[in-house]
mmCIF file of the N, C-alpha and C atoms, coordinates in Angstrom:
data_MODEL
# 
_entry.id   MODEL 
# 
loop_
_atom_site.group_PDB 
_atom_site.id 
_atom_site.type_symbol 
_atom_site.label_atom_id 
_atom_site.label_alt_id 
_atom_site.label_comp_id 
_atom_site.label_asym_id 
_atom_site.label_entity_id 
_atom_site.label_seq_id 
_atom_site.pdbx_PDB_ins_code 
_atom_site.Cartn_x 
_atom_site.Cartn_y 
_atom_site.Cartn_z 
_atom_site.occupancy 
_atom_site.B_iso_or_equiv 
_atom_site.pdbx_formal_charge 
_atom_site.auth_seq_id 
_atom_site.auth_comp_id 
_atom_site.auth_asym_id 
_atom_site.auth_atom_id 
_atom_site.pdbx_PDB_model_num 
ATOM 1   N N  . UNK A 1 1  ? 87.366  99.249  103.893 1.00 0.00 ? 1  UNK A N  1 
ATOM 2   C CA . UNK A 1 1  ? 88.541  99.518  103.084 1.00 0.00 ? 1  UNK A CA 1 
ATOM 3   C C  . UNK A 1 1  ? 88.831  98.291  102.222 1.00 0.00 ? 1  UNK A C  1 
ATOM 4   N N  . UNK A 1 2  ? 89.029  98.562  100.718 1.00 0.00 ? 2  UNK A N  1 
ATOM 5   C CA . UNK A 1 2  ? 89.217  97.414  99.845  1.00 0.00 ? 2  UNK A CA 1 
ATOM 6   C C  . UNK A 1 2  ? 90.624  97.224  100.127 1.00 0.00 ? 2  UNK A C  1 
ATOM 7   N N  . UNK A 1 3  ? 91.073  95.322  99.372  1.00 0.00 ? 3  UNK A N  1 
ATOM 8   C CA . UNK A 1 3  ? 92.387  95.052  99.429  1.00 0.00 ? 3  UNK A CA 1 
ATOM 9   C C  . UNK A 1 3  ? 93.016  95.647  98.492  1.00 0.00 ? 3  UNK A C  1 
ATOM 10  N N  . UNK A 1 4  ? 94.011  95.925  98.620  1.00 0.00 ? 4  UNK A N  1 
ATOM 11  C CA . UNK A 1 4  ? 95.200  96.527  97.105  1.00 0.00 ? 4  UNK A CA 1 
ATOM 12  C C  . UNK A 1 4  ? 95.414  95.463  96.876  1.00 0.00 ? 4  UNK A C  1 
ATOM 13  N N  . UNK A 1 5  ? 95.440  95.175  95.289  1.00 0.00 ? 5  UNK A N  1 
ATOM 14  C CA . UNK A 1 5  ? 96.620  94.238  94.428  1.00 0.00 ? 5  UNK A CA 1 
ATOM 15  C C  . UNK A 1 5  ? 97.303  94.635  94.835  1.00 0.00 ? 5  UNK A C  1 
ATOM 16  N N  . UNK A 1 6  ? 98.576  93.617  94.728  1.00 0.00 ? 6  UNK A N  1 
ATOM 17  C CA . UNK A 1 6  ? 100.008 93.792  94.792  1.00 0.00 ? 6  UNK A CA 1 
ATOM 18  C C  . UNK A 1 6  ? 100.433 93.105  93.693  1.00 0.00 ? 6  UNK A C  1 
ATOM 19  N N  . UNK A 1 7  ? 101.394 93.606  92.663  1.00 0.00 ? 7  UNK A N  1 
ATOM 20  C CA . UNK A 1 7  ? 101.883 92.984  91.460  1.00 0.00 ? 7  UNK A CA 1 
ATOM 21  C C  . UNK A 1 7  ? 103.483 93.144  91.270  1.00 0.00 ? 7  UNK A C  1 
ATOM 22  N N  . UNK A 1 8  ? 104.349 92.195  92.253  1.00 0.00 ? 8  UNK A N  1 
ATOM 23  C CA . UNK A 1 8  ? 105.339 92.450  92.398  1.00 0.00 ? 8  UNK A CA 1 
ATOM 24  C C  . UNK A 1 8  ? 106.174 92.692  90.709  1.00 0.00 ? 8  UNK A C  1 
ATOM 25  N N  . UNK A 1 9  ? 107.535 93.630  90.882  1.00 0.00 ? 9  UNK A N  1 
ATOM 26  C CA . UNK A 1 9  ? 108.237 94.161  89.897  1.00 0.00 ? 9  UNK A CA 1 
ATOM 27  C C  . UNK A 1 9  ? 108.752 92.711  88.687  1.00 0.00 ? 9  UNK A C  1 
ATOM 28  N N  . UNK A 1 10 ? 109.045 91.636  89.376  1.00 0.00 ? 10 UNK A N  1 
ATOM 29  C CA . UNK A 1 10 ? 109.022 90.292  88.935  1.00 0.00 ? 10 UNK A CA 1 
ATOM 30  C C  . UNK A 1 10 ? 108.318 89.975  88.069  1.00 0.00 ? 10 UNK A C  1 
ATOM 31  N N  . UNK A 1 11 ? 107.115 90.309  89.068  1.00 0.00 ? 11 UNK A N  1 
ATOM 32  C CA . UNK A 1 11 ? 106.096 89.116  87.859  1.00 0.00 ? 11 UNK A CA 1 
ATOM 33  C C  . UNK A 1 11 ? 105.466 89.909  86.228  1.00 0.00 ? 11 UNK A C  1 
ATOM 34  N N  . UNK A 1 12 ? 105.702 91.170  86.308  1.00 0.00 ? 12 UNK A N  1 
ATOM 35  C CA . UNK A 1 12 ? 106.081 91.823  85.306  1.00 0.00 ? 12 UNK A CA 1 
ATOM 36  C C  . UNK A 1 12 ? 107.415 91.566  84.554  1.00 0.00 ? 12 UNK A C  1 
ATOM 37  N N  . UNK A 1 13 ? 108.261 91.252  85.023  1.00 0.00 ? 13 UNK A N  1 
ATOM 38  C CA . UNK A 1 13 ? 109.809 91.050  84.267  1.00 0.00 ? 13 UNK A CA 1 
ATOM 39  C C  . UNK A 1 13 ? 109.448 89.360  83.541  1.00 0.00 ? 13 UNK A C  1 
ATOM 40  N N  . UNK A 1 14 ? 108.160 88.396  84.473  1.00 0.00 ? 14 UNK A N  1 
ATOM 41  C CA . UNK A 1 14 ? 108.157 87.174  83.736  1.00 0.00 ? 14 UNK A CA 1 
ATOM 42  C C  . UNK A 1 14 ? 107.320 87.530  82.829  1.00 0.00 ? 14 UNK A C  1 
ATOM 43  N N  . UNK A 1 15 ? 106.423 88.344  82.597  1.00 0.00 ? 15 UNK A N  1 
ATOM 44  C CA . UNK A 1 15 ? 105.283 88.121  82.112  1.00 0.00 ? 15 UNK A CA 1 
ATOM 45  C C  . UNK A 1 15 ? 106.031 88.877  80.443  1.00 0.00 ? 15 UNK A C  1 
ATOM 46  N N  . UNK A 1 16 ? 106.986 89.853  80.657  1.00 0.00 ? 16 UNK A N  1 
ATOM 47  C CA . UNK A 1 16 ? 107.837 90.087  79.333  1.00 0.00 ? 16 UNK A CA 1 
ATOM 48  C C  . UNK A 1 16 ? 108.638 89.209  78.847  1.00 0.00 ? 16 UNK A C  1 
ATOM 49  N N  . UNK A 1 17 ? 109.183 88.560  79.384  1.00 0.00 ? 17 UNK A N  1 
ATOM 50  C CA . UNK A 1 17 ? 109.878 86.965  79.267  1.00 0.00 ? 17 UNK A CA 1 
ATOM 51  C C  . UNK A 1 17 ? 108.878 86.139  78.769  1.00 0.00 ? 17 UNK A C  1 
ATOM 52  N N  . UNK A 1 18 ? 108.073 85.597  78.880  1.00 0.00 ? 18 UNK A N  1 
ATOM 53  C CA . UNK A 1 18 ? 107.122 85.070  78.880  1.00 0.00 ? 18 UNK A CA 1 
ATOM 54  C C  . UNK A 1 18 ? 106.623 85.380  77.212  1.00 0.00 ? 18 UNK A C  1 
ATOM 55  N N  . UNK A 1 19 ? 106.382 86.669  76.745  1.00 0.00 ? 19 UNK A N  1 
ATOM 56  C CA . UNK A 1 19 ? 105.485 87.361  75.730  1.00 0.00 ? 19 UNK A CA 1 
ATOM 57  C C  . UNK A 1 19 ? 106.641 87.604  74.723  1.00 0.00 ? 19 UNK A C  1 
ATOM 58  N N  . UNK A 1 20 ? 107.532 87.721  75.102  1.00 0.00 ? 20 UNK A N  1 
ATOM 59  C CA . UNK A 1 20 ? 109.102 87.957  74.092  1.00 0.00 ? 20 UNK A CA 1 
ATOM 60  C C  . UNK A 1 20 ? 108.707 87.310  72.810  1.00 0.00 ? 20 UNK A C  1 
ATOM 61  N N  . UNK A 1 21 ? 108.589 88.125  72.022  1.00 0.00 ? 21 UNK A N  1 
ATOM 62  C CA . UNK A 1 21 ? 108.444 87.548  70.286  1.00 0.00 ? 21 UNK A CA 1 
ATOM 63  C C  . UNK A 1 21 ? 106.979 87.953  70.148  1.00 0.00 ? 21 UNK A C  1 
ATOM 64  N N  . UNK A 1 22 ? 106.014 88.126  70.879  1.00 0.00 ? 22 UNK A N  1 
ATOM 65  C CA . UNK A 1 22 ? 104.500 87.853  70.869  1.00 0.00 ? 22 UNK A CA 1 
ATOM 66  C C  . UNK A 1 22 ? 104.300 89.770  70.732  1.00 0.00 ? 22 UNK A C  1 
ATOM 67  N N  . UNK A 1 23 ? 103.210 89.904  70.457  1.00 0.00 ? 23 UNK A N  1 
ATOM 68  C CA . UNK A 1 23 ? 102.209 91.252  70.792  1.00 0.00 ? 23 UNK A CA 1 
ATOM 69  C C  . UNK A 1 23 ? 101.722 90.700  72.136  1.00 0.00 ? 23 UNK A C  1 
ATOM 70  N N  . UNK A 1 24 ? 102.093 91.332  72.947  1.00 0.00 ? 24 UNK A N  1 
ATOM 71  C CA . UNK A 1 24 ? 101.319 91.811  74.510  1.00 0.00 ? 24 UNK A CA 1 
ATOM 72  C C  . UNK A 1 24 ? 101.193 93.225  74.412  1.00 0.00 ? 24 UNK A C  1 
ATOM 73  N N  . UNK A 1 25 ? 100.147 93.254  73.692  1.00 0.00 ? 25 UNK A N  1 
ATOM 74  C CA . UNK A 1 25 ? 99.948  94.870  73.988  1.00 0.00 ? 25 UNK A CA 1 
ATOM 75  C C  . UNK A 1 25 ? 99.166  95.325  74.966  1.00 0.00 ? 25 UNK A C  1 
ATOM 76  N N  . UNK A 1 26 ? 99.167  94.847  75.787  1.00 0.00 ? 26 UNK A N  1 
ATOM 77  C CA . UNK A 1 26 ? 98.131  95.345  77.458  1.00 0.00 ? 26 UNK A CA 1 
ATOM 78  C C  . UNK A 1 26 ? 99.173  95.621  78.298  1.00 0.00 ? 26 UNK A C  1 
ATOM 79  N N  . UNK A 1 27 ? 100.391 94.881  78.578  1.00 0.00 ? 27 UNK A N  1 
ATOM 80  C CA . UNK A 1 27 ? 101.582 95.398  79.323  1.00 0.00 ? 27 UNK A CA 1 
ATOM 81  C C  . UNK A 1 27 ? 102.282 96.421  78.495  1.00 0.00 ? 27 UNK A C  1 
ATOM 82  N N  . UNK A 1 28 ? 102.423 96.272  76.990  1.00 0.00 ? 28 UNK A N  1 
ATOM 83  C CA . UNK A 1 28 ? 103.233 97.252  76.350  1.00 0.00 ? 28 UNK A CA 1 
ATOM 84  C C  . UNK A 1 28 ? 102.443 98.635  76.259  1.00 0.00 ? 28 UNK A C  1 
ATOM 85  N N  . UNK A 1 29 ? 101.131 98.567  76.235  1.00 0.00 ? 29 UNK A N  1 
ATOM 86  C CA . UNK A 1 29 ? 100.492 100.101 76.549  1.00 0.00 ? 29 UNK A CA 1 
ATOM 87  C C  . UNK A 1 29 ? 100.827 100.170 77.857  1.00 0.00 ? 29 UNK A C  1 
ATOM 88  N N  . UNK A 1 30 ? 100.586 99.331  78.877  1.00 0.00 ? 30 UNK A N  1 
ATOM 89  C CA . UNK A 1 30 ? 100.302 99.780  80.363  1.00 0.00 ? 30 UNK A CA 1 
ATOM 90  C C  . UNK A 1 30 ? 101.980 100.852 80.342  1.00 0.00 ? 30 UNK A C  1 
ATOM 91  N N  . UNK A 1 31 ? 102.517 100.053 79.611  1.00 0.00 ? 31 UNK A N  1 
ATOM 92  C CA . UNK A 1 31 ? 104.591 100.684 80.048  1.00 0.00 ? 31 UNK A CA 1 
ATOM 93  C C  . UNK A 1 31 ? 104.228 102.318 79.088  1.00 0.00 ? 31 UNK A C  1 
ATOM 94  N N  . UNK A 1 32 ? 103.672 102.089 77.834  1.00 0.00 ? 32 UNK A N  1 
ATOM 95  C CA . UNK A 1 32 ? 103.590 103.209 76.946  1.00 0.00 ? 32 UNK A CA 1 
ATOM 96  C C  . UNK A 1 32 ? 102.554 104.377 77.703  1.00 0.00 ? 32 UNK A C  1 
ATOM 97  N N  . UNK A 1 33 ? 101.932 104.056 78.785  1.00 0.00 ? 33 UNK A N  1 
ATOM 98  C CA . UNK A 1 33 ? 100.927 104.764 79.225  1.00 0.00 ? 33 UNK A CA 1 
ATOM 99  C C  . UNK A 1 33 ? 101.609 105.961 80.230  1.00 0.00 ? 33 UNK A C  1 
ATOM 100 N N  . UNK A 1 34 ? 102.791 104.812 80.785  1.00 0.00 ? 34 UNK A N  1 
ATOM 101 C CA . UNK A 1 34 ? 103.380 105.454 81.939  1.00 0.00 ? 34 UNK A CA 1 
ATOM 102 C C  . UNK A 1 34 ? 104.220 107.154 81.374  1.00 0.00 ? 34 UNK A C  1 
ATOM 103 N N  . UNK A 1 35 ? 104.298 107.842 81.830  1.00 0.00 ? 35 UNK A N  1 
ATOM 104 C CA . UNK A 1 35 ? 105.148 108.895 81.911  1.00 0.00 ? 35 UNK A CA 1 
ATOM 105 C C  . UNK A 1 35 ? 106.884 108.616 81.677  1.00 0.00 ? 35 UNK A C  1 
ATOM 106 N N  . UNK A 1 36 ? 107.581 109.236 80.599  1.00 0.00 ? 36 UNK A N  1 
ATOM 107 C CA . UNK A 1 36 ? 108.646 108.607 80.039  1.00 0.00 ? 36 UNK A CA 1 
ATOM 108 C C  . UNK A 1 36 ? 109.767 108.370 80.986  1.00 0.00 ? 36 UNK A C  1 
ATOM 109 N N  . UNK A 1 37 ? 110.154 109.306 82.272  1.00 0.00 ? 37 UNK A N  1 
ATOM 110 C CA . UNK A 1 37 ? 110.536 109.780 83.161  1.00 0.00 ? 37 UNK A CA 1 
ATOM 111 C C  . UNK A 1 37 ? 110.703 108.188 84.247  1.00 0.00 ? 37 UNK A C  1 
ATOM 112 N N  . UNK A 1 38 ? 109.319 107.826 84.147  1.00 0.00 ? 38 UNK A N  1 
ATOM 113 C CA . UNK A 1 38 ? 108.791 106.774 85.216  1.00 0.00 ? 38 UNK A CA 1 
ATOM 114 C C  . UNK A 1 38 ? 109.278 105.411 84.635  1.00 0.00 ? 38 UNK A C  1 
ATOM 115 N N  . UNK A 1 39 ? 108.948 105.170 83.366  1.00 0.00 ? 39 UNK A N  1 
ATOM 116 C CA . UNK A 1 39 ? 108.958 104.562 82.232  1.00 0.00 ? 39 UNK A CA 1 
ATOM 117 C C  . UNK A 1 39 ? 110.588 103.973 82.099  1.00 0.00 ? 39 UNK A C  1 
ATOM 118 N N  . UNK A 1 40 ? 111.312 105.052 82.021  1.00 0.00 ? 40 UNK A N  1 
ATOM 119 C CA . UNK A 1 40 ? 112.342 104.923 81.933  1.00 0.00 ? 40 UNK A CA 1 
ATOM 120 C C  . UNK A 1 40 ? 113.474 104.434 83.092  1.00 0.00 ? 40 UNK A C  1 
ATOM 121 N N  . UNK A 1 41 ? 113.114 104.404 83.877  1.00 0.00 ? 41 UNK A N  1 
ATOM 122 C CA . UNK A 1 41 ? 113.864 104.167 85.307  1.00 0.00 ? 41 UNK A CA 1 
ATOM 123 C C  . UNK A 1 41 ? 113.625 103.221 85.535  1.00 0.00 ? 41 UNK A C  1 
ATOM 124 N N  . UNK A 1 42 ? 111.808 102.778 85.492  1.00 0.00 ? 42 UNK A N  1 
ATOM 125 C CA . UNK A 1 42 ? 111.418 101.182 86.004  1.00 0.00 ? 42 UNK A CA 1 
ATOM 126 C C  . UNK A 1 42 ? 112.102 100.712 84.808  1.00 0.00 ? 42 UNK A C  1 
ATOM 127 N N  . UNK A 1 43 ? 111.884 100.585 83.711  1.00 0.00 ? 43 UNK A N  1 
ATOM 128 C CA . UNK A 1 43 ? 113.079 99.459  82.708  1.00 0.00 ? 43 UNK A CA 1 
ATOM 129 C C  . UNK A 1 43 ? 114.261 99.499  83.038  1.00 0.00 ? 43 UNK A C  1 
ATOM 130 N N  . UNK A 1 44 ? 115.053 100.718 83.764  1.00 0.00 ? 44 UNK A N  1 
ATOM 131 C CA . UNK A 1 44 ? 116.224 100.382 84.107  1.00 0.00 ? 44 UNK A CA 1 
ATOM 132 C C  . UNK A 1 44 ? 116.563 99.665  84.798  1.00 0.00 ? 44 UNK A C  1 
ATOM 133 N N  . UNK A 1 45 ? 115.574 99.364  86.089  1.00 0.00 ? 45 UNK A N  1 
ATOM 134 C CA . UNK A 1 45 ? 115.953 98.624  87.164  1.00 0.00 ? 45 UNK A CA 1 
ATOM 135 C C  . UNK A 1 45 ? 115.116 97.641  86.563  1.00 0.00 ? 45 UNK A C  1 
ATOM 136 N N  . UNK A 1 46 ? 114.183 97.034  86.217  1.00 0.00 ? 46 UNK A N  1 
ATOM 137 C CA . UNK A 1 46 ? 113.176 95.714  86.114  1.00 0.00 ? 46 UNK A CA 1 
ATOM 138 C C  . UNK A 1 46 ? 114.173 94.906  84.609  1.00 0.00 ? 46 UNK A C  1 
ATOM 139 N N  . UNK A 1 47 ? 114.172 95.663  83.432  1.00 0.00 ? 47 UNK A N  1 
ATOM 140 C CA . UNK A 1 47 ? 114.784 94.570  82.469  1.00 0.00 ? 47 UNK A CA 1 
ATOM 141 C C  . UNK A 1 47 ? 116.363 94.882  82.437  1.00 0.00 ? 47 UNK A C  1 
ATOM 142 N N  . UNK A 1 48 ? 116.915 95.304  82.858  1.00 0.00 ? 48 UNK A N  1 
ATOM 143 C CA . UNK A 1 48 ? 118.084 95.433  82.644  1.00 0.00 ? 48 UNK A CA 1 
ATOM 144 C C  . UNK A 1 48 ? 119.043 95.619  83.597  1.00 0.00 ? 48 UNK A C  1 
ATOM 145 N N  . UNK A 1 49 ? 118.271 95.638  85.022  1.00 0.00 ? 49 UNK A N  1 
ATOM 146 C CA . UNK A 1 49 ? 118.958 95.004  86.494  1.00 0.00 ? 49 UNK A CA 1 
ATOM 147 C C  . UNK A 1 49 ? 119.695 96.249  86.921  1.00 0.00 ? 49 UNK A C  1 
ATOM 148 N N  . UNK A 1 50 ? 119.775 97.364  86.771  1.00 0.00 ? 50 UNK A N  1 
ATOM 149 C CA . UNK A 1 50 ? 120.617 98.502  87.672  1.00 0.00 ? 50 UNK A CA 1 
ATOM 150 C C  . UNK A 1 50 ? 119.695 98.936  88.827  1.00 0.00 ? 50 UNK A C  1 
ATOM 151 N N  . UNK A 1 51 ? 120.852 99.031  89.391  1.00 0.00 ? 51 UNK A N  1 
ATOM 152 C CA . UNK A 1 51 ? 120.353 99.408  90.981  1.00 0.00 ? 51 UNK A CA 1 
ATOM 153 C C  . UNK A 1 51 ? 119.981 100.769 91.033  1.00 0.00 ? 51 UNK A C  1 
ATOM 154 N N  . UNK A 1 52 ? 119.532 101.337 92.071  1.00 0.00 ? 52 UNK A N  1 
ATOM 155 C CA . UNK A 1 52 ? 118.769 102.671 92.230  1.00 0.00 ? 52 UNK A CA 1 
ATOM 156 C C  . UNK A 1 52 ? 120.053 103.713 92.284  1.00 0.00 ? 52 UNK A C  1 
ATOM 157 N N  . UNK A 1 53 ? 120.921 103.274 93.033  1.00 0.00 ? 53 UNK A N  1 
ATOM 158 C CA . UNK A 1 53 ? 122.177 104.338 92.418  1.00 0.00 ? 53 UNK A CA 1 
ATOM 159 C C  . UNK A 1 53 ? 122.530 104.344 91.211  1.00 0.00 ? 53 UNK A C  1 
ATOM 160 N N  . UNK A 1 54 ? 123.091 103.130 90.100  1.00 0.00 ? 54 UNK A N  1 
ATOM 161 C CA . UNK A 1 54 ? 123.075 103.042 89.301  1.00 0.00 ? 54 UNK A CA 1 
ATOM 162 C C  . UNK A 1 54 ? 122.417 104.334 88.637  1.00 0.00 ? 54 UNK A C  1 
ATOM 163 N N  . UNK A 1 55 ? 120.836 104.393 88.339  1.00 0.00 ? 55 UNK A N  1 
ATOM 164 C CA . UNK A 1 55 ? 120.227 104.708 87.430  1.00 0.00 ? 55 UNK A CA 1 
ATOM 165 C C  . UNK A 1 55 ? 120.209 106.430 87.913  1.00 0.00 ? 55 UNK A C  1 
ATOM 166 N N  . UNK A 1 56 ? 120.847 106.424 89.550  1.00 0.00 ? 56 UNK A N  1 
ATOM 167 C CA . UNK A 1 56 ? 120.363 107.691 90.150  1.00 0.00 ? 56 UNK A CA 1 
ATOM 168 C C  . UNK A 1 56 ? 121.624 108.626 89.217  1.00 0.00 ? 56 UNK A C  1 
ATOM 169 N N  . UNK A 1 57 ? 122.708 107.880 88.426  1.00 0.00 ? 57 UNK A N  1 
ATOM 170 C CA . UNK A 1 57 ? 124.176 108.520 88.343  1.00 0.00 ? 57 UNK A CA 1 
ATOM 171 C C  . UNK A 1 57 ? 123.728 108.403 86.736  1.00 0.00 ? 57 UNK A C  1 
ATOM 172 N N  . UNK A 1 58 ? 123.514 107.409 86.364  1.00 0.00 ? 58 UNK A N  1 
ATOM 173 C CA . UNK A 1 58 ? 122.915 107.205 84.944  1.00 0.00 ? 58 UNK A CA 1 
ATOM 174 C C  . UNK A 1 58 ? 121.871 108.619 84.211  1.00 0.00 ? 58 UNK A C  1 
ATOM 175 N N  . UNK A 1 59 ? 121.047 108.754 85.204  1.00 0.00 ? 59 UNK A N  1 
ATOM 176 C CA . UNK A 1 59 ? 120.231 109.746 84.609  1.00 0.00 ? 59 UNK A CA 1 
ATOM 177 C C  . UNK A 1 59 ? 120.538 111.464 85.498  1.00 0.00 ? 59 UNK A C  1 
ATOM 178 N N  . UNK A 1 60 ? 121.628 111.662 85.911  1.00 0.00 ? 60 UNK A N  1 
ATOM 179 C CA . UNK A 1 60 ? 121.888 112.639 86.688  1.00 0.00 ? 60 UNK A CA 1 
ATOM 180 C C  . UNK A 1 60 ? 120.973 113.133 87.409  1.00 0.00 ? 60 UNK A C  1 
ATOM 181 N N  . UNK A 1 61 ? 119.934 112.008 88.150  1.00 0.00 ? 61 UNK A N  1 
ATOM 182 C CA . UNK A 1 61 ? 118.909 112.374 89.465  1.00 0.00 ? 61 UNK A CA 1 
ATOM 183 C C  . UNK A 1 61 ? 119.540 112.005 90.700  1.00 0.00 ? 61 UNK A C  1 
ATOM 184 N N  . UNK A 1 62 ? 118.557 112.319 91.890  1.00 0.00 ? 62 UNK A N  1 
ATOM 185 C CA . UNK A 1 62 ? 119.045 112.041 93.245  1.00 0.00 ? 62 UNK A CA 1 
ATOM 186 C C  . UNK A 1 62 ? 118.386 110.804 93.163  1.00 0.00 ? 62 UNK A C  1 
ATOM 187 N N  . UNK A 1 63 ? 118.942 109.921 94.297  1.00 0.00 ? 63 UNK A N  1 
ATOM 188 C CA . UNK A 1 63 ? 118.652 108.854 94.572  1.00 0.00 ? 63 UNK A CA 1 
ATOM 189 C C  . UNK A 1 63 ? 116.627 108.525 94.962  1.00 0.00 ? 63 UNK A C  1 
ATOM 190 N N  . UNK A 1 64 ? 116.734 109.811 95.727  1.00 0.00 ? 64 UNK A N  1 
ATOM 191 C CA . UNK A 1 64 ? 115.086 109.847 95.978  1.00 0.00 ? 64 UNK A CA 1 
ATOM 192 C C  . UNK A 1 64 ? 114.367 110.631 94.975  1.00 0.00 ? 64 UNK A C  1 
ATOM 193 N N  . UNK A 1 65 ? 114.802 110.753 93.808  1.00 0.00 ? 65 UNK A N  1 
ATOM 194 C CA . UNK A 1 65 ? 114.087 111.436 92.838  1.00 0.00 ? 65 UNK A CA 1 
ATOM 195 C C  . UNK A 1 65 ? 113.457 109.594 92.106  1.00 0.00 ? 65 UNK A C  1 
ATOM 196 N N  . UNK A 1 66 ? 114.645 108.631 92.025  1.00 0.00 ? 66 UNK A N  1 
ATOM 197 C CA . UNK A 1 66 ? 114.690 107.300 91.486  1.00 0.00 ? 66 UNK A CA 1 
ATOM 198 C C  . UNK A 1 66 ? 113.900 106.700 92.077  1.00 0.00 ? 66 UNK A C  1 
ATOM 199 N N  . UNK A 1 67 ? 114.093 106.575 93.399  1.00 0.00 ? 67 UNK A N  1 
ATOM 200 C CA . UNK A 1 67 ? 112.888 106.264 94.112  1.00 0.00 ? 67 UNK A CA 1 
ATOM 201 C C  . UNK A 1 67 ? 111.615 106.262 94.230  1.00 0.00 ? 67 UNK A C  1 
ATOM 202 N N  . UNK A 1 68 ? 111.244 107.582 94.199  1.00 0.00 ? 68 UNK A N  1 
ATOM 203 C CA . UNK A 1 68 ? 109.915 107.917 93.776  1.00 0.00 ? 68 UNK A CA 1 
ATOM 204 C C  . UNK A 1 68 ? 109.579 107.602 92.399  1.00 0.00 ? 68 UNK A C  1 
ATOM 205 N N  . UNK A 1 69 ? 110.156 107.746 91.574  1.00 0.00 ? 69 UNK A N  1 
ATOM 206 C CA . UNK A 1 69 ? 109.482 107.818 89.873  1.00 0.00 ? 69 UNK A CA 1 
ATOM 207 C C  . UNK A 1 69 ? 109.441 106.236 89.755  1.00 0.00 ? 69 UNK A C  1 
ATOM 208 N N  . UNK A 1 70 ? 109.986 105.388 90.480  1.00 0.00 ? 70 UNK A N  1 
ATOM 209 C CA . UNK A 1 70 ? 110.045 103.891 90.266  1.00 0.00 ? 70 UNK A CA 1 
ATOM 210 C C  . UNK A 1 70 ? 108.512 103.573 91.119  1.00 0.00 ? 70 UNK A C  1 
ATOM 211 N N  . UNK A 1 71 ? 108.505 103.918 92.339  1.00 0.00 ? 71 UNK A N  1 
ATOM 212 C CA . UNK A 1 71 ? 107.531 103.859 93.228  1.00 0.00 ? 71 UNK A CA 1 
ATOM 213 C C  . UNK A 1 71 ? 106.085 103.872 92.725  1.00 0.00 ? 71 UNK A C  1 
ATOM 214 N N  . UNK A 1 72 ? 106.193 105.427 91.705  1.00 0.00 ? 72 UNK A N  1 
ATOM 215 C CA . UNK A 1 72 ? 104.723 105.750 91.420  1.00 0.00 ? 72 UNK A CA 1 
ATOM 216 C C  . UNK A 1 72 ? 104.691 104.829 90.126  1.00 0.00 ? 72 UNK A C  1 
ATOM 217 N N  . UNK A 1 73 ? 105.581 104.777 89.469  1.00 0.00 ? 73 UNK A N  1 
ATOM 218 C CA . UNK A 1 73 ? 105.261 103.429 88.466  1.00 0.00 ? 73 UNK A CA 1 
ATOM 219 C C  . UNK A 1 73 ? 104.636 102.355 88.493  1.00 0.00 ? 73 UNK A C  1 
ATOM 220 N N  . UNK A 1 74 ? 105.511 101.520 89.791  1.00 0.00 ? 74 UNK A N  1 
ATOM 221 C CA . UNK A 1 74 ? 104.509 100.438 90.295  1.00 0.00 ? 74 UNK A CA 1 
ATOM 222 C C  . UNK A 1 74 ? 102.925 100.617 90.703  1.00 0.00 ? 74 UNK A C  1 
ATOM 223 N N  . UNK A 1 75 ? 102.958 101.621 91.238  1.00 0.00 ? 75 UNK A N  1 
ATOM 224 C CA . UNK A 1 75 ? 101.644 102.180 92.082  1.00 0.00 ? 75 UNK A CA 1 
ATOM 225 C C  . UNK A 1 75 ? 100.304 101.995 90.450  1.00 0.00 ? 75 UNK A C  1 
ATOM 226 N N  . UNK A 1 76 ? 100.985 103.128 89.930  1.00 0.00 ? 76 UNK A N  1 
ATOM 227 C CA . UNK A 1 76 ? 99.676  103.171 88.174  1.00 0.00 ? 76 UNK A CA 1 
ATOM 228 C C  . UNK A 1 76 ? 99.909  101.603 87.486  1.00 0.00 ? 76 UNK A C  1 
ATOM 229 N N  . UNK A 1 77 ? 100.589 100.716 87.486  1.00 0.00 ? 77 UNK A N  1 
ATOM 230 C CA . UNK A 1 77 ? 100.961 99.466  86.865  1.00 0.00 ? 77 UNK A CA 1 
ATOM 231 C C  . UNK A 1 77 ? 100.160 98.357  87.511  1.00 0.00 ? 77 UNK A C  1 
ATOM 232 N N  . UNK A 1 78 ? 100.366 98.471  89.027  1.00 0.00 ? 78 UNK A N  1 
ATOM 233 C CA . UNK A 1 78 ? 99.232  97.466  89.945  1.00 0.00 ? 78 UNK A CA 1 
ATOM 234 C C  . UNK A 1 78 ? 97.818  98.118  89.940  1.00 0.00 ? 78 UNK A C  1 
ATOM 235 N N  . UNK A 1 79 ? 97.469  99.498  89.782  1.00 0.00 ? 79 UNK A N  1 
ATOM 236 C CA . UNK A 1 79 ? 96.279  99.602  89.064  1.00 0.00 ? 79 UNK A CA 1 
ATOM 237 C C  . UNK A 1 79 ? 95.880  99.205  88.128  1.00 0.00 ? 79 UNK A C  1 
ATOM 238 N N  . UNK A 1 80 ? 96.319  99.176  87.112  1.00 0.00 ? 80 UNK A N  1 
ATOM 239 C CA . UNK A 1 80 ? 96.056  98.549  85.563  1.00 0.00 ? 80 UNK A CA 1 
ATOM 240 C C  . UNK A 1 80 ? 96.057  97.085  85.832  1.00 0.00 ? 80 UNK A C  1 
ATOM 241 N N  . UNK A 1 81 ? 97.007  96.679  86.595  1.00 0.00 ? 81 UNK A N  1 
ATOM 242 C CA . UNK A 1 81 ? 96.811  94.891  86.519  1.00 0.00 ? 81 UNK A CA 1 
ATOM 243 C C  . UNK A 1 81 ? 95.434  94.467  87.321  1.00 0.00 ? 81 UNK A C  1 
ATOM 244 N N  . UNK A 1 82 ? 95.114  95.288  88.655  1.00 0.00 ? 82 UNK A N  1 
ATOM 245 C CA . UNK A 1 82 ? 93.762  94.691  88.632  1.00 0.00 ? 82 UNK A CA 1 
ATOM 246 C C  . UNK A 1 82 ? 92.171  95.253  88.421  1.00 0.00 ? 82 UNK A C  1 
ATOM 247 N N  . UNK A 1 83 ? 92.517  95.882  87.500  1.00 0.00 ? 83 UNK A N  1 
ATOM 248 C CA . UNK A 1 83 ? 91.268  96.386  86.694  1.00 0.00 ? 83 UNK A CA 1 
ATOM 249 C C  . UNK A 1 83 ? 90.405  94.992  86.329  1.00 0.00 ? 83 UNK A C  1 
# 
């Protein structure tokens, strides 16, 4: 059994910090790749800091609907990072 990357939600939030003003277009496709749904929730919570209720009342989902769509985000995102 291979190791999984792990690419915590962070080091994505530095690595946009980091690129601010620049073309990073390998993270900005990886985000454009994602499903808008998924897309949209992880920016809620990663650049702009709302909590999972927050975004669960924000986007009129359940809390485990937020959960999951954040979840599988990370999941396709730490694929792409260690390609």
């Amino acid at each position: 059994m291979s190791r999984l990357c792990t690419v915590p939600l962070e080091r994505i939030r530095e690595l946009q910090t980091q690129f601010d003003g620049y073309e990073f277009s390998g993270l900005k496709q990886m985000l454009a790749n994602l499903p808008h749904v998924q897309r949209n929730v992880l920016l809620l919570h990663v650049h702009y800091g709302y909590s999972y209720n927050e975004i669960a009342k924000l986007t009129q989902s359940s809390l485990e609907s937020v959960r999951g769509r954040i979840y599988r985000a990370r999941q396709v995102l730490k694929k792409e990072f260690c390609k």
